[in-house]
RODO-2510 file (C-alpha; in nm, 4 decimals, decimal comma):
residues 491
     n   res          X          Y          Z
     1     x     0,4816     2,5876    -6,1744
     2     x     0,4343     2,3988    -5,8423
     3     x     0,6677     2,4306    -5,5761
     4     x     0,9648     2,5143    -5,8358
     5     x     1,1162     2,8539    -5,8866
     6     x     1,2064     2,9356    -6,2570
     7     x     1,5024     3,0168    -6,3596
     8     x     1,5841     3,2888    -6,5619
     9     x     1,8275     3,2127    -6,8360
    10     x     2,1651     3,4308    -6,8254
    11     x     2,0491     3,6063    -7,1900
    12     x     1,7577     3,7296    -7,0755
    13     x     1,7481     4,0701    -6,9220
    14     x     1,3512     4,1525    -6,9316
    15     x     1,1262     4,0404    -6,6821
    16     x     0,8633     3,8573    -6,8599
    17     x     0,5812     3,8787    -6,5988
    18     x     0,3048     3,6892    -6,5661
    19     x     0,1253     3,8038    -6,2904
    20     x    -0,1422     3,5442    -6,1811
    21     x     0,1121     3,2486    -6,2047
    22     x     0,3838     3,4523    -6,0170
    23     x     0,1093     3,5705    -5,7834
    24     x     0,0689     3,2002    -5,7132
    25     x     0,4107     3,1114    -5,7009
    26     x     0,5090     3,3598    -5,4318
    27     x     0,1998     3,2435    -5,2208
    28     x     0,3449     2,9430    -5,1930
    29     x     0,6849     3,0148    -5,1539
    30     x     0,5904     3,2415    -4,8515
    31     x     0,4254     2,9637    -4,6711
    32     x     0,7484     2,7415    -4,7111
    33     x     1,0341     2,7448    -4,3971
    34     x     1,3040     2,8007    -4,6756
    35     x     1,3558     2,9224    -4,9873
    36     x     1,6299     2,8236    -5,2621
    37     x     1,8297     3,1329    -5,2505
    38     x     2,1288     2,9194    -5,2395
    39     x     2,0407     2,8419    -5,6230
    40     x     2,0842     3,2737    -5,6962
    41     x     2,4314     3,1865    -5,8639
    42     x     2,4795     3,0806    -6,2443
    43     x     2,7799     2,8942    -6,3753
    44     x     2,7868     3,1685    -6,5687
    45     x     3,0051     3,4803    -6,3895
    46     x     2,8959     3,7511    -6,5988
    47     x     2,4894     3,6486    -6,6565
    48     x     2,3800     3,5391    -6,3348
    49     x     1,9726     3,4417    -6,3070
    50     x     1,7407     3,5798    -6,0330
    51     x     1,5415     3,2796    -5,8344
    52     x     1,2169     3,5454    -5,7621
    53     x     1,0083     3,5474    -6,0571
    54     x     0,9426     3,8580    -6,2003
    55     x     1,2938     3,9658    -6,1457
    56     x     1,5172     3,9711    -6,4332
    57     x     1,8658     3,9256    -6,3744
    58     x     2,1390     4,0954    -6,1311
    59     x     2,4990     4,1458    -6,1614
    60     x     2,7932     3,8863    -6,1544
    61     x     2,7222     3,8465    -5,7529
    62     x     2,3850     3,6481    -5,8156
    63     x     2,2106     3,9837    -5,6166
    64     x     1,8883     3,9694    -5,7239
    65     x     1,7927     4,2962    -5,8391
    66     x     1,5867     4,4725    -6,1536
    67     x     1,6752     4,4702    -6,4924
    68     x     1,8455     4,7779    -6,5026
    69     x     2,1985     4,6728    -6,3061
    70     x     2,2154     4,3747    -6,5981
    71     x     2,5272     4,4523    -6,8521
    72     x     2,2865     4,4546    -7,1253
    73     x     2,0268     4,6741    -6,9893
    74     x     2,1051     5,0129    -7,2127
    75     x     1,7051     5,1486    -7,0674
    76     x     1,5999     5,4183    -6,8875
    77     x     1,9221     5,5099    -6,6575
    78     x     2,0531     5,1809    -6,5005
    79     x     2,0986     5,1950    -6,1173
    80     x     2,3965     5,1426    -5,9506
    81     x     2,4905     4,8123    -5,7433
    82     x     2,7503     4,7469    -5,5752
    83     x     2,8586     4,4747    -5,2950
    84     x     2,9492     4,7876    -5,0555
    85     x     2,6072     4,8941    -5,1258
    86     x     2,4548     4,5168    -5,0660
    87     x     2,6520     4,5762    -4,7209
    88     x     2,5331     4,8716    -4,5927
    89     x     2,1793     4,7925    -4,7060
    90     x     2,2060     4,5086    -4,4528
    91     x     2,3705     4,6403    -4,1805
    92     x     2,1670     4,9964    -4,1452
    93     x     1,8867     4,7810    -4,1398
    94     x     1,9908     4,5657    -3,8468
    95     x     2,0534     4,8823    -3,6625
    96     x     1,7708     4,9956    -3,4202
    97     x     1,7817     5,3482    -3,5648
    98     x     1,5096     5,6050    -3,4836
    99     x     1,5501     5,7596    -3,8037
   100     x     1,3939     6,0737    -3,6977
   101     x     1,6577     6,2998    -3,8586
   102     x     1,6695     6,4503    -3,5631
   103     x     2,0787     6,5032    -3,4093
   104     x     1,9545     6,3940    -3,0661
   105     x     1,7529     6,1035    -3,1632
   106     x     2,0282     5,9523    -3,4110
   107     x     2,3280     6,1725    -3,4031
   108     x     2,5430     5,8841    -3,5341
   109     x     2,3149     5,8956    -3,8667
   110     x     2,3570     6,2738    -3,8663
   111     x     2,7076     6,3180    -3,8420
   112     x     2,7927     6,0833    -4,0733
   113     x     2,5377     6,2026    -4,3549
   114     x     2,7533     6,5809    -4,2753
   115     x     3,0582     6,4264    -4,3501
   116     x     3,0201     6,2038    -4,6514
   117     x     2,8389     6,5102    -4,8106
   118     x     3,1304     6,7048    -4,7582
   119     x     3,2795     6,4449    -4,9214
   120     x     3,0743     6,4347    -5,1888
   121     x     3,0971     6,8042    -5,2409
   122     x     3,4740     6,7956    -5,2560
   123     x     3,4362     6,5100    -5,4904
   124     x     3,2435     6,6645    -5,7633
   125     x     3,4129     7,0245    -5,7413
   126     x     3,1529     7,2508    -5,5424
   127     x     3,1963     7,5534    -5,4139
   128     x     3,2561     7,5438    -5,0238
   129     x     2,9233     7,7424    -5,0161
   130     x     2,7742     7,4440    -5,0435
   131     x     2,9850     7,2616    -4,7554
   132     x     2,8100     7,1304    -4,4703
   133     x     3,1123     7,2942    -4,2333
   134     x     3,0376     7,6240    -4,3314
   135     x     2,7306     7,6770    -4,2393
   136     x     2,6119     7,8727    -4,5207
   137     x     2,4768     7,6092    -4,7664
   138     x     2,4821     7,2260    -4,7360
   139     x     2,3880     6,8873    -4,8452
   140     x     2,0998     6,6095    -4,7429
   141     x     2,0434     6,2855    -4,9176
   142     x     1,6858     6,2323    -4,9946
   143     x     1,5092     5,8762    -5,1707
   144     x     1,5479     6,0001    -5,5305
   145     x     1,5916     6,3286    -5,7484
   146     x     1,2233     6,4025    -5,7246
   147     x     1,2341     6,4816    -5,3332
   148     x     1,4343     6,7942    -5,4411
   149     x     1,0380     6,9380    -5,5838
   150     x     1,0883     7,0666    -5,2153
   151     x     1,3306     7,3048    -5,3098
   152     x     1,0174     7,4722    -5,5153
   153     x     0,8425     7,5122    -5,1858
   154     x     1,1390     7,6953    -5,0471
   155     x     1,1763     7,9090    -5,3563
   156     x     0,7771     7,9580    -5,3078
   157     x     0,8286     8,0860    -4,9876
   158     x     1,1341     8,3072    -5,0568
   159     x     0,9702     8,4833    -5,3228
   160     x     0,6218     8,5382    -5,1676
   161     x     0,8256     8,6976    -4,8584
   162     x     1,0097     8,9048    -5,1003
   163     x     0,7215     9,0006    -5,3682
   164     x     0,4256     9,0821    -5,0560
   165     x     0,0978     9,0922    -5,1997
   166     x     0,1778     8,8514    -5,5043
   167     x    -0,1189     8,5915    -5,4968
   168     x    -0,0314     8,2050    -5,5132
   169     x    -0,2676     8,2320    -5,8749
   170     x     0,0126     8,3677    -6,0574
   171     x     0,2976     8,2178    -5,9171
   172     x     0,4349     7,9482    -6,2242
   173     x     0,7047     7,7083    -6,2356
   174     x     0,9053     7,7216    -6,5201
   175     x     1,0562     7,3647    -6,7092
   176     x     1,1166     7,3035    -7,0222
   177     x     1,0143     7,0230    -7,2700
   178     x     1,3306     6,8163    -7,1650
   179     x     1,2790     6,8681    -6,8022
   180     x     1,2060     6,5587    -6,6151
   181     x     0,8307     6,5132    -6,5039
   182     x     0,9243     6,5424    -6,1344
   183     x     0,8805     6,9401    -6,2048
   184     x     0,5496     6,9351    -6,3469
   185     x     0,4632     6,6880    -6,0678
   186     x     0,5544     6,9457    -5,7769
   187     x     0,3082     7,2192    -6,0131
   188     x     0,0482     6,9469    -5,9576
   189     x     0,1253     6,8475    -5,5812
   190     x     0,1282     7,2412    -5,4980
   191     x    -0,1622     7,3679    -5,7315
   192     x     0,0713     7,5927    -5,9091
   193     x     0,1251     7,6877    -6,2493
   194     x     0,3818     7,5177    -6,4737
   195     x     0,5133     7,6234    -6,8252
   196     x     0,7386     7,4081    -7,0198
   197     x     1,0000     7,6417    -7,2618
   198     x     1,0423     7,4767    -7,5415
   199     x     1,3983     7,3766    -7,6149
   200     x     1,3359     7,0725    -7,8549
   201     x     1,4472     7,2430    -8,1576
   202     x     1,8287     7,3467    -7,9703
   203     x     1,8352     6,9454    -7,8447
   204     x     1,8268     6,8031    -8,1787
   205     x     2,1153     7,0978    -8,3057
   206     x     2,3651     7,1209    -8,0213
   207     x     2,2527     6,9463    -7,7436
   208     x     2,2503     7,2800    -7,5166
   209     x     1,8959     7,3338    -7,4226
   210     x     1,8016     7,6525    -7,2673
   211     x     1,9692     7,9595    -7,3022
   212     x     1,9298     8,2885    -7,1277
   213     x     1,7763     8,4563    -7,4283
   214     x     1,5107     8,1763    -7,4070
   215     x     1,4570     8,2246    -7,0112
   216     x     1,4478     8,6488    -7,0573
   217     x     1,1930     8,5701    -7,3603
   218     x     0,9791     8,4022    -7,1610
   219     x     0,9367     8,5970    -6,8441
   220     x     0,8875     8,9029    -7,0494
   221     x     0,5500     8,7130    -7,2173
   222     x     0,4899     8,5850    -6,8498
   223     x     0,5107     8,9172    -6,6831
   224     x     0,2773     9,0774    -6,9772
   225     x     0,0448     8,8171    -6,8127
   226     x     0,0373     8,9376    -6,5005
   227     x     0,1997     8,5764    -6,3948
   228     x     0,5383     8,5247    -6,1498
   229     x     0,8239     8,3048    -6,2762
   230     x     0,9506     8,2249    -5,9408
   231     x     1,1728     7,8869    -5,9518
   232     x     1,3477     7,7428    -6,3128
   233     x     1,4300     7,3580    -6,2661
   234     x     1,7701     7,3496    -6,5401
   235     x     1,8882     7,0123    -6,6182
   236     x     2,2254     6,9023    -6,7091
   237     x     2,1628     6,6175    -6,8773
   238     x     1,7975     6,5265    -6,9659
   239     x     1,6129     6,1979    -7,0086
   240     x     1,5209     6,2466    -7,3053
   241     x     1,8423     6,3221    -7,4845
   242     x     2,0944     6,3974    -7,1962
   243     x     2,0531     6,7712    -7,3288
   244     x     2,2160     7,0636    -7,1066
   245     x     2,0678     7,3683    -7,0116
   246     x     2,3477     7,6511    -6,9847
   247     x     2,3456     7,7115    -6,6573
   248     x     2,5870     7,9674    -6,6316
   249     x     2,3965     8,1765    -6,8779
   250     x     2,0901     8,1029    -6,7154
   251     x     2,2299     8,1925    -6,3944
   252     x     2,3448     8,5493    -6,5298
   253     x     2,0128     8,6459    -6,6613
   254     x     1,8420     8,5847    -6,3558
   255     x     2,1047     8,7598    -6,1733
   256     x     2,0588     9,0326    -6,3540
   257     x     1,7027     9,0713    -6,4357
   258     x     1,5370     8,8323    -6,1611
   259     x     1,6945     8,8279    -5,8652
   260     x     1,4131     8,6461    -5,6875
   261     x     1,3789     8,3607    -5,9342
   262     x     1,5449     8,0372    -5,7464
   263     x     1,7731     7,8321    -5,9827
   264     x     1,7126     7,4912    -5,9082
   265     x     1,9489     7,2129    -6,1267
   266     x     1,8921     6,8577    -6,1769
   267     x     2,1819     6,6778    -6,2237
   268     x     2,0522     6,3410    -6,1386
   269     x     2,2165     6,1484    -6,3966
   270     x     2,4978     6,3223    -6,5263
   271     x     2,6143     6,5139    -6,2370
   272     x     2,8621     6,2452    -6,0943
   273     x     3,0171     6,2874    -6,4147
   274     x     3,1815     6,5941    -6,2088
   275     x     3,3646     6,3772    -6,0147
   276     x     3,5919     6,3740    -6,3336
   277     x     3,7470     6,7536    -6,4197
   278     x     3,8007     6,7138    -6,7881
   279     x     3,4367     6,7060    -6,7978
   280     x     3,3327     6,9971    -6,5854
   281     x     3,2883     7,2738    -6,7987
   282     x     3,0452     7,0904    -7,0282
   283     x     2,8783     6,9756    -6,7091
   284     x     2,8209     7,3004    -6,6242
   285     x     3,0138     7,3208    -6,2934
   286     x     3,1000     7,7059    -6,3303
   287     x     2,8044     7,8079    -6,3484
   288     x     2,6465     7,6110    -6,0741
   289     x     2,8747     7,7047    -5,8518
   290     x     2,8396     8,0445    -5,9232
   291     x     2,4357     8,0542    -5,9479
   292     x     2,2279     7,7242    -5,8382
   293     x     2,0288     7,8055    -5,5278
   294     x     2,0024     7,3695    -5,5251
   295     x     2,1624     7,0751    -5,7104
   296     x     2,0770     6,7300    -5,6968
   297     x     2,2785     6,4654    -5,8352
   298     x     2,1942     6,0640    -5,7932
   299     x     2,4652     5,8492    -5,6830
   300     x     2,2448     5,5648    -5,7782
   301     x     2,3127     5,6510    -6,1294
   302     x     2,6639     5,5513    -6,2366
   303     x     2,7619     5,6003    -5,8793
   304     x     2,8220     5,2615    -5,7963
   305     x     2,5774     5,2854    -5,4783
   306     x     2,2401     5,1332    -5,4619
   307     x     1,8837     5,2688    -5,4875
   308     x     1,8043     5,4665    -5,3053
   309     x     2,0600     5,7440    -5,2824
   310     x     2,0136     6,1305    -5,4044
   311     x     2,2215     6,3920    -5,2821
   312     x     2,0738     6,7598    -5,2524
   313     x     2,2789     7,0858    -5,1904
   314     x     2,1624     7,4076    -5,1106
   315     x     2,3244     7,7432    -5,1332
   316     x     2,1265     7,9068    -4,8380
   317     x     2,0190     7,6106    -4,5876
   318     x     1,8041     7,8985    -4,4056
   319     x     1,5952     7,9095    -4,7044
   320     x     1,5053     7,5813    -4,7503
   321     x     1,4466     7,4907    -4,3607
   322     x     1,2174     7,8209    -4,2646
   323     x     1,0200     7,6586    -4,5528
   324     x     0,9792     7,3276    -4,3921
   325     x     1,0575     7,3646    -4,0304
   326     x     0,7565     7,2644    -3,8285
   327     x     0,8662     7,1654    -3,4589
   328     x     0,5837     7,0008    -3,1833
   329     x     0,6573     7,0488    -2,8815
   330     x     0,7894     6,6650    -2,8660
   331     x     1,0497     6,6778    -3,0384
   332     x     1,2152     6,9848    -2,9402
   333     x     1,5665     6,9903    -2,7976
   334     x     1,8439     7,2003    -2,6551
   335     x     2,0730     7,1651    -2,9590
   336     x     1,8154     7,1913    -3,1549
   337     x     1,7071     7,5074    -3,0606
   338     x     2,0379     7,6658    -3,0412
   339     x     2,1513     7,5376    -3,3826
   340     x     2,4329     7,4037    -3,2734
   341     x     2,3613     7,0709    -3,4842
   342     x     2,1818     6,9703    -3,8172
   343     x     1,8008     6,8244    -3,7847
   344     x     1,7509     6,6525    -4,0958
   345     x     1,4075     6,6689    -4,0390
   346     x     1,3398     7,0605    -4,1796
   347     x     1,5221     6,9691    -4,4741
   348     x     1,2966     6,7445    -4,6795
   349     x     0,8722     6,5833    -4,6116
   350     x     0,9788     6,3265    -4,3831
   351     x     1,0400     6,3023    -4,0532
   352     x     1,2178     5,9334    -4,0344
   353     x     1,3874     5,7644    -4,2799
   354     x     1,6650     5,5423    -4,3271
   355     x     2,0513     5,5271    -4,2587
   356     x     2,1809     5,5939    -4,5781
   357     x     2,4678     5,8402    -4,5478
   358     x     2,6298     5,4761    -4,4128
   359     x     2,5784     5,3770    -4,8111
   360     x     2,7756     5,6130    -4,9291
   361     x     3,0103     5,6105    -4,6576
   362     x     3,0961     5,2395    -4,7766
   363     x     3,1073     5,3227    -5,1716
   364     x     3,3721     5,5920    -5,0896
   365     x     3,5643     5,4795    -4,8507
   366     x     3,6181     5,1827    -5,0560
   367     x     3,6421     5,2767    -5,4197
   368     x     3,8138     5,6104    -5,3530
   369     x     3,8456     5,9171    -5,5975
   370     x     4,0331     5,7585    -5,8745
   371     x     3,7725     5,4064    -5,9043
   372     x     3,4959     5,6231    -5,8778
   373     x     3,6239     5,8865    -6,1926
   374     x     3,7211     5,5095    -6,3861
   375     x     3,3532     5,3882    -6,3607
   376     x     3,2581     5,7386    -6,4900
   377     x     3,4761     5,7257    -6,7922
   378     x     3,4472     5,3869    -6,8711
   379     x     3,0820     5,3952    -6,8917
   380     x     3,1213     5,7311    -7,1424
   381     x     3,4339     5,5825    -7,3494
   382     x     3,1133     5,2226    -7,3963
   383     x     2,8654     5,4839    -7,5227
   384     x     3,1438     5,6636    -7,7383
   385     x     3,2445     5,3143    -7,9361
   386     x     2,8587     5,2515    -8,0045
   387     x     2,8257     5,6118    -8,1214
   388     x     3,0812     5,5445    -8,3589
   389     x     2,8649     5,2256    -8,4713
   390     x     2,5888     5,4435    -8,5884
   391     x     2,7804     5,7325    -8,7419
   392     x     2,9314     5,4503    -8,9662
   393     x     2,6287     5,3271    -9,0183
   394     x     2,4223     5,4074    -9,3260
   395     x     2,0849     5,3556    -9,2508
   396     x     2,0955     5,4521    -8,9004
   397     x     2,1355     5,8571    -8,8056
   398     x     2,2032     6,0413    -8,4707
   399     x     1,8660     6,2757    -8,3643
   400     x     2,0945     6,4176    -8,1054
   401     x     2,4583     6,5039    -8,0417
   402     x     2,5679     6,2265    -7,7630
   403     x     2,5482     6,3548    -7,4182
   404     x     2,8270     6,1537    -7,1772
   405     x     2,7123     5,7935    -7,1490
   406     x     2,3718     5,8185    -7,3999
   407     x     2,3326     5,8165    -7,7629
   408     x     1,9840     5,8622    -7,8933
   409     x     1,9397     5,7711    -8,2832
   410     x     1,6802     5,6192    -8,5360
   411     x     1,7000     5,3863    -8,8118
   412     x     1,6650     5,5757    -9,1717
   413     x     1,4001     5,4271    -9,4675
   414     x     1,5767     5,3012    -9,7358
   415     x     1,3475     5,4795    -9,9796
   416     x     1,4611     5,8374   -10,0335
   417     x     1,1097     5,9644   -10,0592
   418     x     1,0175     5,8431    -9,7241
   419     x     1,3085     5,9667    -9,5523
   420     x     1,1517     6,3049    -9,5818
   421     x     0,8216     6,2265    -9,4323
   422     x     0,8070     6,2386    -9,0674
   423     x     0,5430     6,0407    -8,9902
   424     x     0,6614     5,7825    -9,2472
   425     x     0,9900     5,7160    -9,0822
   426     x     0,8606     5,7360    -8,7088
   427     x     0,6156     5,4634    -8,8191
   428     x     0,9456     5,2274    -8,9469
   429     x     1,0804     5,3361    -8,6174
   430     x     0,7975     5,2259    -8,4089
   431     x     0,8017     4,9482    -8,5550
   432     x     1,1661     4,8840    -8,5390
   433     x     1,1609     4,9313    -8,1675
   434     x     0,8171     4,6838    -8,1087
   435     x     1,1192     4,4414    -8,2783
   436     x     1,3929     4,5403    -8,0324
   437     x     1,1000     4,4544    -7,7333
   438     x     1,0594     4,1699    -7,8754
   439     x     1,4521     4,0218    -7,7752
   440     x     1,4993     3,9534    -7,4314
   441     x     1,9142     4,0003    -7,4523
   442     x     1,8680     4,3640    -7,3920
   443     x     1,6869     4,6503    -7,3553
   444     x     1,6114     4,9878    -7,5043
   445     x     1,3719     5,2853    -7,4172
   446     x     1,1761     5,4973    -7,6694
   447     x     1,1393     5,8740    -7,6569
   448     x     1,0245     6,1934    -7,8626
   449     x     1,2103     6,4839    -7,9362
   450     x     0,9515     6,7106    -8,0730
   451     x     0,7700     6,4766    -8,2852
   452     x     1,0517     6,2775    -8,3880
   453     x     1,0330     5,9166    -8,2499
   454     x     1,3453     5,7669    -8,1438
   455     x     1,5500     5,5235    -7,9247
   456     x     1,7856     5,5574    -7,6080
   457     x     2,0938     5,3646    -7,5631
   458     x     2,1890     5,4666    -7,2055
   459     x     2,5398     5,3185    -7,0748
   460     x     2,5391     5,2970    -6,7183
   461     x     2,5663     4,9554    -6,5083
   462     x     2,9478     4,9119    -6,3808
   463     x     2,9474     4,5277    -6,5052
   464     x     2,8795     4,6310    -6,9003
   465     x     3,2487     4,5881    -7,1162
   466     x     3,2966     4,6650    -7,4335
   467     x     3,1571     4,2858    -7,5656
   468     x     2,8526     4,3577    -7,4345
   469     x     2,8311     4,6628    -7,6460
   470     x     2,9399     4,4608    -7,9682
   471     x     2,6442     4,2237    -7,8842
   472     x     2,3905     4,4686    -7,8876
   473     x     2,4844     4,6612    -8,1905
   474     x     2,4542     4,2854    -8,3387
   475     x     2,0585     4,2136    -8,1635
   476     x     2,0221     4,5767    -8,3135
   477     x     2,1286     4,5175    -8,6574
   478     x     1,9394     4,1859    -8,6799
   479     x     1,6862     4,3525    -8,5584
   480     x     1,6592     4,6298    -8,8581
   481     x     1,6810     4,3551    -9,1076
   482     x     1,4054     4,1916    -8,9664
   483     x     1,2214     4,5244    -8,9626
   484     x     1,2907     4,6018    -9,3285
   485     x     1,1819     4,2553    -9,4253
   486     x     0,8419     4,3055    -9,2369
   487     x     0,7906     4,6388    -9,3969
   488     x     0,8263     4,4721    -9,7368
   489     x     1,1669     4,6395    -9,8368
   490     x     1,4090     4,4879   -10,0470
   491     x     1,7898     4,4084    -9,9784
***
């Protein structure tokens, strides 16, 4: 490799690492006064190349970022990018912050991080409860979705203080089997229990995921136990399959029955899709508004702002800062101590961190409402015209109902027997998707719903247009040839 750095062709979206050569390669470029970053842009506008090996590509501006801002990554959940995010990336960094969350120490960075989450609030519909201004409730933007596991050490709290006498043994966290691991990760971090209800069967019907029945179900066996529901982490739109837990319903039960059960919702990925109102209702505004204790939503998913960039409301901010709030002696302060401003600080681990309301400050001040709401529904209307590619499609069959901006299907045998035998058609599957790894002009994620094995298509980065689309239904049809020829089936 020498002193060269490869270049990534503009097809290729994976990054084919090789880890002792790049190893080797950075080594040297590190010890070099320059490097070639004026070679980041392609002649080609839409498939730029990265020039740092074991990057794959970026977006039309030559930024060289992961994989998963390329047109043709359809993985995981592509991250946002944006040149208003590029921007503030650079200048909070040249800006001798403390970062201490703390109003006194960077009141700038505090202020600002009030305002754009009021901003933020408005944009997506919530109730002024949650409105930095009043008070009451408010917002915080933490590194990603899974800093809001702190809201389980707040609903710990509020429930031991309520429930005296109930040991930390039988406290359990309740997910279910589309929850994202982040949940079972805070049972792990806090020594807790963790049950996961299973909604799989509902996912693969409707799409709804987990009802109230379910939830009252549940606690009933729990309580029988001698174990303490305390917190239920909803989701409105899973990773899995971008299923929906009805919140509202949810919300009722516990209202109801379990007053002192927090309602935690992760709306990481599909929650900006409130931003647009014809799609509130299914994204379970109501019933947030009128029962989540928390709500996160990541604007670094289809928000057109860069990693790293959740947003977290709470309902009661008392609740989740008498959990947290530890204050040395050092870093006490007048308005601190008459609560006259916001300390960051008591509302997440750390005590510094970086100037990111500025990030979102940029993205909205410069895309405004209506931009914003067009990314949103372009990126659904892209997932809708390949959905329509596999309900025309013979041998290829939904395994859920499309949730917003993902479709997850499977390719059918072409032997009638075998299409009734599970493990017989999540072998052709497996196999079909080892083919799909194989091409480097996009990428795809597996995933299991129950035991069926199947494949994501996730629309999400703001460059993808409908061609792009057209071009991997083409790589993916090729691709199930190829597979049926390898199998040994016939034409």
């Amino acid at each position: 490799m020498g002193d060269k750095v490869e270049e990534v062709t503009g097809d290729e979206v994976k990054p084919f690492i090789f880890a002792e050569k790049h190893a080797r390669s950075l080594s040297k470029a590190a010890g070099r006064p320059k490097s070639p970053i004026a070679r980041s842009h392609s002649s080609s506008p839409t498939r730029p190349y990265s020039p740092v090996p074991g990057y794959a590509n970026g977006q039309s501006s030559g930024h060289p970022n992961g994989f998963a801002i390329h047109p043709s990554c359809f993985a995981y959940f592509p991250t946002a990018c944006s040149f208003e995010g590029i921007l503030e990336d650079l200048l909070s960094s040249s800006t001798s912050n403390p970062g201490f969350n703390q109003w006194f120490a960077s009141p700038a960075c505090t202020e600002l991080e009030v305002v754009v989450m009021g901003w933020a609030a408005k944009l997506f519909g919530l109730h002024d409860i949650f409105w930095n201004v009043n008070e009451v409730g408010g917002g915080v933007i933490q590194t990603t979705a899974s800093d809001s596991a702190l809201t389980v050490v707040a609903a710990r709290t509020r429930y031991v203080n309520e429930h005296p006498g109930i040991t930390l043994e039988s406290l359990i966290i309740y997910v279910t089997t589309q929850t994202h691991s982040f949940g079972r990760k805070a049972a792990m971090i806090l020594g807790l229990r963790v049950r996961a209800l299973d909604v799989d069967e509902t996912v693969t019907t409707d799409n709804t995921g987990l009802t109230g029945d379910g939830l009252i179900a549940a606690v009933k066996e729990d309580h029988a136990r001698g174990l303490h529901p305390f917190v239920l982490i909803a989701t409105v739109g899973t990773t899995s399959s971008g299923a929906i837990d009805q919140v509202a319903d949810l919300g009722a039960a516990i209202k109801k029955n379990y007053p002192s059960v927090w309602l935690h919702v992760d709306a990481a990925w599909a929650g900006v899709t409130l931003a647009c109102p014809e799609y509130r209702e299914i994204a379970q505004l109501p019933g947030i508004n009128e029962s989540a204790d928390s709500l996160c939503i990541n604007f670094h998913k289809r928000g057109l702002t860069n990693f790293d960039t959740s947003a977290l409301w709470v309902r009661e901010r008392k609740q989740l800062i008498d959990a947290l709030d530890i204050t040395p002696e050092f870093l006490r302060t007048k308005e601190g101590d008459t609560g006259t401003v916001i300390d960051y600080r008591n509302w997440h681990l750390s005590l510094g961190r970086r100037f990111r309301s500025l990030k979102l400050w940029f993205v909205l001040r410069s895309f405004g409402v209506e931009s914003f709401q067009a990314n949103i529904r372009k990126c659904i209307a892209l997932n809708n015209s390949f959905t329509e590619h596999i309900r025309a499609s013979p041998i290829f069959e939904l395994v859920t109902p499309p949730s917003f901006a993902l479709t997850v299907f499977r390719l059918l045998p072409r032997s009638s027997t075998a299409a009734g035998e599970l493990d017989s058609v999540n072998a052709l599957n497996r196999e079909f998707y080892s083919g799909l790894q194989t091409r480097s002009s996009l990428v795809l994620t597996q995933t299991l719903i129950g035991e069926v094995f199947c494949i994501r298509f996730a629309v999400g980065p703001s460059r993808t247009e409908q061609s792009d689309i057209e071009d991997a239904w083409g790589v993916i049809k090729e691709t199930e040839e190829s597979t049926f020829r390898n199998m040994g089936y016939g034409h």
